[in-house]
Structure formats: C-alpha cells, structure tokens
C-alpha positions as CSV (number, residue, x, y, z in Angstrom):
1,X,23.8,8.9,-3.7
2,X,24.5,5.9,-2.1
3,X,20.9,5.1,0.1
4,X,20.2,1.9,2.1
5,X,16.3,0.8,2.2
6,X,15.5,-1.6,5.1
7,X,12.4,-3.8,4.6
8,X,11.4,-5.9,7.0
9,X,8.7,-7.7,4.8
10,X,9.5,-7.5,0.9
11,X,9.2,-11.4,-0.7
12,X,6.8,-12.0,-3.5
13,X,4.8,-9.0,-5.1
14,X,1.3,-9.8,-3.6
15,X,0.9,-7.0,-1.5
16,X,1.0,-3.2,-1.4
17,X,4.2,-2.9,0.3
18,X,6.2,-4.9,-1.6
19,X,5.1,-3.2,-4.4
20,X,6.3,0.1,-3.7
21,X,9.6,-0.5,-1.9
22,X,10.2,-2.4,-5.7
23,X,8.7,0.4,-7.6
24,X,11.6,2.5,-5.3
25,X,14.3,0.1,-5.8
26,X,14.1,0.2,-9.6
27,X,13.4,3.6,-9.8
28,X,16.7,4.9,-7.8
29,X,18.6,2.2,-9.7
30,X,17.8,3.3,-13.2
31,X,18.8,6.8,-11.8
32,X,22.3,5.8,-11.4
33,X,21.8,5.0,-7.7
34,X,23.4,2.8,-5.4
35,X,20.4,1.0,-3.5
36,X,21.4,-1.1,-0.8
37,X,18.5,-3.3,0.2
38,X,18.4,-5.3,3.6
39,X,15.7,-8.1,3.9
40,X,15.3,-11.8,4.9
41,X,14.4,-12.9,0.9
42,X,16.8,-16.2,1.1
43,X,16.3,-15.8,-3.1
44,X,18.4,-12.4,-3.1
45,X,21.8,-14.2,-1.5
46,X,24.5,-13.2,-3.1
47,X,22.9,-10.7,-5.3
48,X,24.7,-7.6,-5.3
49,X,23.8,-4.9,-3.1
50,X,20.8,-6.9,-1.4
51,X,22.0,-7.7,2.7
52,X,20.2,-10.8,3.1
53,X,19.0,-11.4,7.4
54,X,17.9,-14.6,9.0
55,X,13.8,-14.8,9.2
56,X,12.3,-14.1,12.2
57,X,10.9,-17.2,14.4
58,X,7.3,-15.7,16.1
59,X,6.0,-19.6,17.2
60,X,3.4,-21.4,15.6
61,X,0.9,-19.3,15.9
62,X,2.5,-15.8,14.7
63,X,4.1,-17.9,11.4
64,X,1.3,-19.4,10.4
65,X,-0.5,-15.9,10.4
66,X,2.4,-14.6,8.6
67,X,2.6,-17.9,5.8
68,X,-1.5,-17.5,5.5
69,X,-0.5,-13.8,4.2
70,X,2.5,-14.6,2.2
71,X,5.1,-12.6,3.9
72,X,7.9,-13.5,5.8
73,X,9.8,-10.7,8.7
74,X,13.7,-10.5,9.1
75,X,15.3,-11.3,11.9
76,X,17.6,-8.0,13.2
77,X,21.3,-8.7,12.5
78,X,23.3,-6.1,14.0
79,X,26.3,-7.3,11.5
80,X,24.4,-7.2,8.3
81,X,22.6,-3.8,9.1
82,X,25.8,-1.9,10.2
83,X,27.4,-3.6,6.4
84,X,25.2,-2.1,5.0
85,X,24.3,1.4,6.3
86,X,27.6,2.1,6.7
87,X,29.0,4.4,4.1
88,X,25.2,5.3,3.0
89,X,24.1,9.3,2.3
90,X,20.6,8.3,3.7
91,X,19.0,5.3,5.2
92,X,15.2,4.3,4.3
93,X,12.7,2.6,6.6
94,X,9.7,0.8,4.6
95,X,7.7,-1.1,7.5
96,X,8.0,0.1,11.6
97,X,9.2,-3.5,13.0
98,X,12.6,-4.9,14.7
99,X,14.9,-4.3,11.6
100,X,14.0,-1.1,11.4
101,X,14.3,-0.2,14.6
102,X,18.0,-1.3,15.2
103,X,18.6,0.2,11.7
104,X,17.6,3.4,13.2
105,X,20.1,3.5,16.1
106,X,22.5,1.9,13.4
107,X,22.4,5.5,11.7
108,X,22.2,7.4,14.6
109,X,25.8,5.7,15.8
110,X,26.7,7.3,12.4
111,X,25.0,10.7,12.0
112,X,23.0,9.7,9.2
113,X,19.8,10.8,7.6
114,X,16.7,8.6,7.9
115,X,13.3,8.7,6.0
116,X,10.7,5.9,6.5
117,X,7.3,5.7,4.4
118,X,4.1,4.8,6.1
119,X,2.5,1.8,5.0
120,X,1.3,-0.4,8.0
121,X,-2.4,1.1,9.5
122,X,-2.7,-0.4,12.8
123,X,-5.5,-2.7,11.6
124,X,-3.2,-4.0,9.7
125,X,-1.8,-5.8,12.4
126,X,-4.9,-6.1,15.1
127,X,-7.4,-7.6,12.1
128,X,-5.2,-10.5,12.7
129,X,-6.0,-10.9,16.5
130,X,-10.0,-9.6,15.8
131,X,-9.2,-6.5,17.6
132,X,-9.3,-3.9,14.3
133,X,-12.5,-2.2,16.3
134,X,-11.0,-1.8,19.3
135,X,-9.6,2.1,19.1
136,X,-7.5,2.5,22.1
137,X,-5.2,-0.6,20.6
138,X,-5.3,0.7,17.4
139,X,-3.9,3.9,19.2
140,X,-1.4,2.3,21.4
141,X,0.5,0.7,18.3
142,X,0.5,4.1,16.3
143,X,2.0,5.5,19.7
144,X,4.8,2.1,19.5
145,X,5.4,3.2,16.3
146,X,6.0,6.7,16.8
147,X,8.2,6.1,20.0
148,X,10.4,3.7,18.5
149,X,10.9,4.7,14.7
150,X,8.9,7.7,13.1
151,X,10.1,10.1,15.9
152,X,14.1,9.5,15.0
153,X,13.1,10.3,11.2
154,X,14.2,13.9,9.0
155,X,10.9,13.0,7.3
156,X,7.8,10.8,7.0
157,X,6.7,9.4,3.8
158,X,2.4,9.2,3.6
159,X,1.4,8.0,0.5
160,X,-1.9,10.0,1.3
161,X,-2.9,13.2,3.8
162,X,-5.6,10.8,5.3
163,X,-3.4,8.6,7.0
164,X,-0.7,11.8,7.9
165,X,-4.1,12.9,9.8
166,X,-4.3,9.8,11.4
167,X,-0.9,8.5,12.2
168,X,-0.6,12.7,13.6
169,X,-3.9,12.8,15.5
170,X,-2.9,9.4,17.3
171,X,0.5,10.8,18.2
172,X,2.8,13.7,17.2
173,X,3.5,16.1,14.8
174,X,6.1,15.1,12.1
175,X,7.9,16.7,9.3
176,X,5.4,14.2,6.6
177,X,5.4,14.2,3.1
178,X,2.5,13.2,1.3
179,X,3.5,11.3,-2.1
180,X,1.7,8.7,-3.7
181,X,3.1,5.4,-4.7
182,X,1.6,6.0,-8.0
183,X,0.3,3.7,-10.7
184,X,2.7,1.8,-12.9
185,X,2.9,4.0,-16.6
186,X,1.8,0.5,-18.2
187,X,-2.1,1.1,-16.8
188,X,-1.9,4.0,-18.7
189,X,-0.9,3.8,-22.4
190,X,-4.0,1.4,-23.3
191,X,-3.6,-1.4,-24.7
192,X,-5.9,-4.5,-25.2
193,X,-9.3,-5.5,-23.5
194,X,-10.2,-8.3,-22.6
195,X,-13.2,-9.4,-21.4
196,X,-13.9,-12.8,-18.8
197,X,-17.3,-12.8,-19.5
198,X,-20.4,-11.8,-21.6
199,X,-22.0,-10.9,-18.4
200,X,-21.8,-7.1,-16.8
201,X,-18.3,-7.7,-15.0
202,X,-17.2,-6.1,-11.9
203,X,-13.7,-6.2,-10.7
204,X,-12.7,-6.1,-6.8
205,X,-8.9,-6.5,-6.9
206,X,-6.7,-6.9,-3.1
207,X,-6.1,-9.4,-0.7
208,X,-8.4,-12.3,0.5
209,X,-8.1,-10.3,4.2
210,X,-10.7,-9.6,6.7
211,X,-10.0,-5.7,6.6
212,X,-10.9,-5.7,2.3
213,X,-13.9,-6.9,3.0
214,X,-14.7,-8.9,0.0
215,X,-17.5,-10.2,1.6
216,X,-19.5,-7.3,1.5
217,X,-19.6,-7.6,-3.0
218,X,-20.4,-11.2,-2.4
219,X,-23.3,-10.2,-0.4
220,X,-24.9,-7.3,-2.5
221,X,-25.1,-9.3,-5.5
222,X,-28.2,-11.3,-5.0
223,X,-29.7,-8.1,-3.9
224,X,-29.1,-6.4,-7.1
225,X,-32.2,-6.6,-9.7
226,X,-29.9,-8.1,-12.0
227,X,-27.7,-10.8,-10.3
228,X,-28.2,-12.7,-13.0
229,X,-26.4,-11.1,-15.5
230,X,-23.5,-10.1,-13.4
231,X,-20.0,-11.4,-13.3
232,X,-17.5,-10.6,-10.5
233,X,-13.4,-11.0,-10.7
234,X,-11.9,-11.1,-7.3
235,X,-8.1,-10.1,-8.1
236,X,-5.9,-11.2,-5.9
237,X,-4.6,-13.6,-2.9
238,X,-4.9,-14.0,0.5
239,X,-5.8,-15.5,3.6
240,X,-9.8,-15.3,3.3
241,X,-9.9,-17.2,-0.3
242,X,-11.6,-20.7,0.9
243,X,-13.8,-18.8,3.2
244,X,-14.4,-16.2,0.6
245,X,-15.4,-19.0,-2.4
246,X,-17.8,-21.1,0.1
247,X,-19.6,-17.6,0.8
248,X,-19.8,-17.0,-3.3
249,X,-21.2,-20.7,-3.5
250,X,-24.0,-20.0,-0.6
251,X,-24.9,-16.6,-2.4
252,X,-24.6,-18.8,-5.9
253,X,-22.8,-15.6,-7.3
254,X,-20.6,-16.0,-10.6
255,X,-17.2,-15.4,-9.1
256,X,-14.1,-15.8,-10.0
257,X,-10.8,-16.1,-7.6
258,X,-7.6,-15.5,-9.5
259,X,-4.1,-13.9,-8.4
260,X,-3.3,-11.8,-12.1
261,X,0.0,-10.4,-13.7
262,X,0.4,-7.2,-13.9
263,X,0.2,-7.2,-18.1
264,X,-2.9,-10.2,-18.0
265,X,-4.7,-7.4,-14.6
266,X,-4.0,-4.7,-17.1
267,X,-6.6,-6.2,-20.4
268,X,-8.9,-7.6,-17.6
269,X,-9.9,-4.1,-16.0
270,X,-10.0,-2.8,-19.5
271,X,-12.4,-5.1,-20.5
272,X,-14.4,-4.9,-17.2
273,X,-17.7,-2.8,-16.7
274,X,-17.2,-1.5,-13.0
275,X,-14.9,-1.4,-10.2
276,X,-16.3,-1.8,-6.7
277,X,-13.9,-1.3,-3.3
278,X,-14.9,-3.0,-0.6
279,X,-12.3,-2.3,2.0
280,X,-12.7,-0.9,5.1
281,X,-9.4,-0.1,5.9
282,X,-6.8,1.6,3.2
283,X,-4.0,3.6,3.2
284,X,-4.2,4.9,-0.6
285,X,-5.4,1.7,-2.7
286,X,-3.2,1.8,-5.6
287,X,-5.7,-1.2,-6.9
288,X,-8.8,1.1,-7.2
289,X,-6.2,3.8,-9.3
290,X,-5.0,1.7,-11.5
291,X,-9.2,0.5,-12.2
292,X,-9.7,3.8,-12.5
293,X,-6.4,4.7,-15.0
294,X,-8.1,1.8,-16.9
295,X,-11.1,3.6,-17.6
296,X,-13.4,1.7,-15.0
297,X,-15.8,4.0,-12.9
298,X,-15.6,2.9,-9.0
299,X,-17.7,2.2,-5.9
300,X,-16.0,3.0,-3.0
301,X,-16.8,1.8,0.1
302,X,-17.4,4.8,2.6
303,X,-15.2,4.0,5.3
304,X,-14.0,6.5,8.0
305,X,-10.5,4.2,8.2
306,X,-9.8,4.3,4.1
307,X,-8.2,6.8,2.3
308,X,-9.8,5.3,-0.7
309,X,-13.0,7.1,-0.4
310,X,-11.3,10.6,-1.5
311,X,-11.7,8.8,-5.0
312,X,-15.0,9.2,-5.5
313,X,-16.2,12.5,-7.8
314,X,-20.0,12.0,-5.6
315,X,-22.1,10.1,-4.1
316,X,-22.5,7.7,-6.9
317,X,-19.2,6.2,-6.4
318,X,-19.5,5.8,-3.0
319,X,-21.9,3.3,-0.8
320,X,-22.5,3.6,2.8
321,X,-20.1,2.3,5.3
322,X,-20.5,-1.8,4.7
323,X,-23.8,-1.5,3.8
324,X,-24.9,-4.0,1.3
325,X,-28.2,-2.8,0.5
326,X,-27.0,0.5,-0.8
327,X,-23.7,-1.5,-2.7
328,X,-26.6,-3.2,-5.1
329,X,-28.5,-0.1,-5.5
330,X,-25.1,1.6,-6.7
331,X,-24.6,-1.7,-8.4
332,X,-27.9,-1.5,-10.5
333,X,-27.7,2.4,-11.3
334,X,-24.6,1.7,-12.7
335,X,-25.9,-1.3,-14.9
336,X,-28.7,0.4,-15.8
337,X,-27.0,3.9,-16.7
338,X,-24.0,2.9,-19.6
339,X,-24.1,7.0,-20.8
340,X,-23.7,8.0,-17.3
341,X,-21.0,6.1,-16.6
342,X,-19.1,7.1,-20.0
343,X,-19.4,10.3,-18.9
344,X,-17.6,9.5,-15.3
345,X,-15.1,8.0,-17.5
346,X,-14.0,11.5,-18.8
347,X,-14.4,13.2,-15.4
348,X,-11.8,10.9,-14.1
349,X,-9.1,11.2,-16.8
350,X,-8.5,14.6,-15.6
351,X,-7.2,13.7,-12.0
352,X,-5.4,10.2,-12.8
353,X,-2.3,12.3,-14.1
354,X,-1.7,13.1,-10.4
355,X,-0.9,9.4,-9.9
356,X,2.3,8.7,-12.7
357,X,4.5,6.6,-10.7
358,X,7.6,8.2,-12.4
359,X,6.8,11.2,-11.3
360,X,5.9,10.4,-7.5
361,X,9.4,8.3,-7.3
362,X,10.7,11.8,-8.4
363,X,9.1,13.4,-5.5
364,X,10.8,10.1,-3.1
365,X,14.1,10.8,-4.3
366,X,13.9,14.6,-3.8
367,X,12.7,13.4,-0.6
368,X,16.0,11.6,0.3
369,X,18.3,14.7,-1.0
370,X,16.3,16.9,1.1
371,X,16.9,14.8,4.0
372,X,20.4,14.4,3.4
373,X,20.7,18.5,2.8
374,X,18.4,18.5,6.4
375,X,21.3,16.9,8.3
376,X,24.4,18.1,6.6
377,X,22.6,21.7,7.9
378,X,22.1,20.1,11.4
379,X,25.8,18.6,11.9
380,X,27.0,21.8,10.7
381,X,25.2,24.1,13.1
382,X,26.1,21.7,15.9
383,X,29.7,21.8,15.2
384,X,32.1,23.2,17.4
385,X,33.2,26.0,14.9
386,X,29.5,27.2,14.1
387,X,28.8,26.8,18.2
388,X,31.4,29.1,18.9
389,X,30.4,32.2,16.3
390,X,27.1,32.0,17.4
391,X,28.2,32.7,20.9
C-alpha cells in the first residue's frame, strides 16, 4: 500500500514523537511499503519519497520556544501536500497542527482514508505559556483538536487507554485504537552493563521540560538517608537543563546531564540500580519501558495526568503525586532492599512482552488496511448502484 504520513514536527530523534513516526516509517518500509513522508526537515530534500515544506514562522517569541525544545513546525503547502497524498491508499496524521489539517481536507477532496495517532496532551502545549493547571484550557485545545482533525478520521491511534479516556471525556467518542509505540527489540536481547558510578545509581531519562518534572528527583535526594552514596543520570535534553544543573548544584546532588544513544542508553540502564519517573504529565513513557525491559525496577510518579503510573505492580513503585518526602522514602526502601527488588525484576519480565515494537507496528499497519477496507465499504454503500437496491 502506498500510505502518506504527515508530520508536522519530526527533526532530530530527541523526543517521543519523532521517535515513533521513525519507528513507523522504517517499519512500513521494510514491509515493502511505499511511505510518503511530508515534513519541513530541510536535510530530507531531495530524498525520495520525503515532501519537504517551508518552516513555519510563529515570531520571536513562539520560535524561540520551539528552538529551546529542538523541534521545528511545517509551514502548510497546499502544492506539496496534494503531491503527495495523491495517489495514496491511506493518509496518516502524527501531530494535530496546520499540516495536518489541510492534509485532511486534501484527502477528503479525494475520498481517502485517514488515521492519525495521538501524541500531543494538551499540557504539552499550555506548560509552555504556565497554564498546564488551568483545566478549562486544557479542555478547550482537546475540543480544537477534535473539531478540526480527529473527528474527520476512520480511526484514532492511542498509544495508551488512559489518554483514549481523556482525549474522549474532554470531547467525543471516536473509533480509537489503543497500540503502543513499543520498545525497540535492542532493549531487549541483553547485552552489556555498564555502570557510571560505584555509587547506587538512579536513572530519570526524558526531556529537561517543566511537565517531566526532573526537579522533583533533584529534590528528594538530600532527603534520602543515604544521599551520599547515591548517583543520578538525567537522560536526556531539553529546555530546563541550565535551570535543572543550578538546582542539582544548590541540593549538592551527584548528577549527571547527558543526551545518550540509543546502544550507549541501552548498557547505562543495565548497569543502573533504579529507575525513578518524575513526570507529571505522560501519554505512555516509552523511557520508563525500555528501564524496565532493562531490568530496572521503577518509581513512578503518581500523577492523575500520566499514563505512566499503570506501570507500577504496587505501591512500592509508585510515590505520591509530586511529593518529595515520599520519593526518598521509596528511594531508601529500594536501597536498602536488593532481594526485594530482584524479585520485582522477575514480576516485570512477564508483562514487558506486551511492549515488542515489531509487534505493535504490526498492529499500526493492520490499522491502515482496516481503514482503507473501512472506506472502500463506505464509498461502496454510498454509490449510486448500492443506493438504488437498497431502495
């Protein structure tokens, strides 16, 4: 099948969705695929099947927000868009923004099936403006998004039920399916450890943002019986990374801030001693599976906005929402408990299987024949001839 994925933000691979329109991409390619991918990446011209837009201009303000994060939005380009959906089976939405939205009445014009995946939470965007608390706004762009792109679609793509519920609650109904972006088959066929320090090391891997609350780790340590002998690795870029090393220096906690490859992130978690996730707003957190795949035990953070939370086998994995008393009291019963947390370790082999990437792009591209089958049904009971033998 020939099927046409419109980013809006793709660029370098330092954040979620970037990650899993890539992990998409290659997957439907090595299935014989043709994948025609529109985006504003100026370093994809003139590679075949990528349909390159301008960027997007927002003002000073809105681009510097957007270089602090390392992502960069396409400009809509009714020329470029039409090139390439036309003559697709089935057009893919990644993030709910302007390319996506003309790309949606671009297939429309042409009767075509359209599947989007949901990877933007609100906060996402109002963290930004220091509006994430405010509900009503947090509402009214879930309501934007509905009205303008997930409403048009044969089916939604949640990479978790807990943000189905949400998106749902906030507006309508939609024909979702839940399928996680999975954990790279690397994570899990072992490999070597390496360790970053003698000291007990804990790993909190995601953007330097305000909504992953990195803070929070930074915080707890000194309140831990044994800051002291602890280590943490903050994986990652972002943002927050100045603001989030000055806070590590007034809390004198051991801290590293590193942005990792995937095979050099791989030996680090194996050679880690626990995973803690601070964030307190998460659509799946692919980060805390793929600590997890690695054999690390995690602390989850138990936010009402993060999906991450389902993780946890009980309450040992799990301190209270953003409070960083209870994070070092989790912190020391996991330092102080090394048989206990072996035994975690073989509790959570048994659900990581779930989480193959492999098999969840299966599930995507069984996704996008299902929605091609979904409209060839529609046009076909809409058609004149079908009209009339009904009647």
């Amino acid at each position: 099948m020939i099927v046409c994925i419109v980013c809006d933000v793709l660029g370098a691979k330092n954040n979620g969705t970037t990650m899993a329109a890539t992990n998409l991409i290659d997957y439907l390619t090595g299935q014989g695929h043709e994948v025609r991918v529109v985006c504003c990446d100026k370093d994809k011209k003139g590679k075949e099947n990528y349909y390159v837009t301008p960027t997007l201009n927002l003002g000073k303000f809105c681009n510097k927000i957007l270089e602090e994060n390392g992502v960069s939005l396409a400009k809509t380009d009714d020329k470029i868009l039409t090139e390439a959906i036309k003559g697709s089976d089935v057009v893919h939405i990644l993030i709910p923004f302007g390319l996506a939205r003309k790309a949606i009445k671009i297939a429309n014009e042409y009767n075509l099936p359209i599947t989007a995946s949901f990877h933007c939470q609100a906060e996402n965007i109002t963290a930004h403006v220091f509006l994430m608390n405010v509900g009503f706004v947090n509402k009214l762009i879930y309501k934007n998004f509905y009205k303008h792109v997930y409403q048009y679609c044969d089916y939604v793509h949640y990479p978790t039920e807990f943000i189905k519920n949400v998106f749902e609650l906030a507006t309508e109904k939609t024909d979702g399916v839940v399928i996680s972006n999975g954990v790279n088959e690397n994570f899990f066929k072992g490999g070597e450890a390496k360790r970053v320090s003698d000291k007990f090391t804990i790993v909190c891997t995601g953007r330097y943002s305000r909504e992953k609350a990195q803070e929070l780790l930074i915080k707890a340590i000194p309140l831990t019986k044994h800051k002291d002998d602890i280590k943490v690795v903050f994986a990652g870029t972002g943002p927050c990374e100045n603001k989030l090393k000055k806070l590590a220096a007034k809390y004198d906690v051991d801290a590293e801030f590193r942005f990792f490859s995937r095979e050099d992130l791989m030996s680090m978690l194996r050679g880690a001693d626990l995973y803690v996730h601070t964030a307190k707003i998460e659509i799946e957190a692919i980060s805390c599976l793929e600590a997890i795949v690695s054999g690390l035990v995690p602390v989850i953070n138990d936010s009402p906005r993060s999906a991450t939370r389902a993780f946890a086998l009980d309450e040992n994995n799990l301190f209270k929402k953003d409070d960083i008393k209870d994070l070092a009291e989790k912190i020391d019963f996991w330092f102080e408990n090394p048989d206990i947390k072996n035994e975690y370790k073989e509790r959570y082999k048994s659900m990581v299987g779930a989480f193959d990437q492999k098999e969840c792009m299966r599930n995507m591209e069984k996704m996008l024949y299902a929605a091609i089958e979904k409209k060839k049904k529609e046009v076909y009971e809409k058609s004149p001839e079908t009209s009339g033998k009904k009647s």
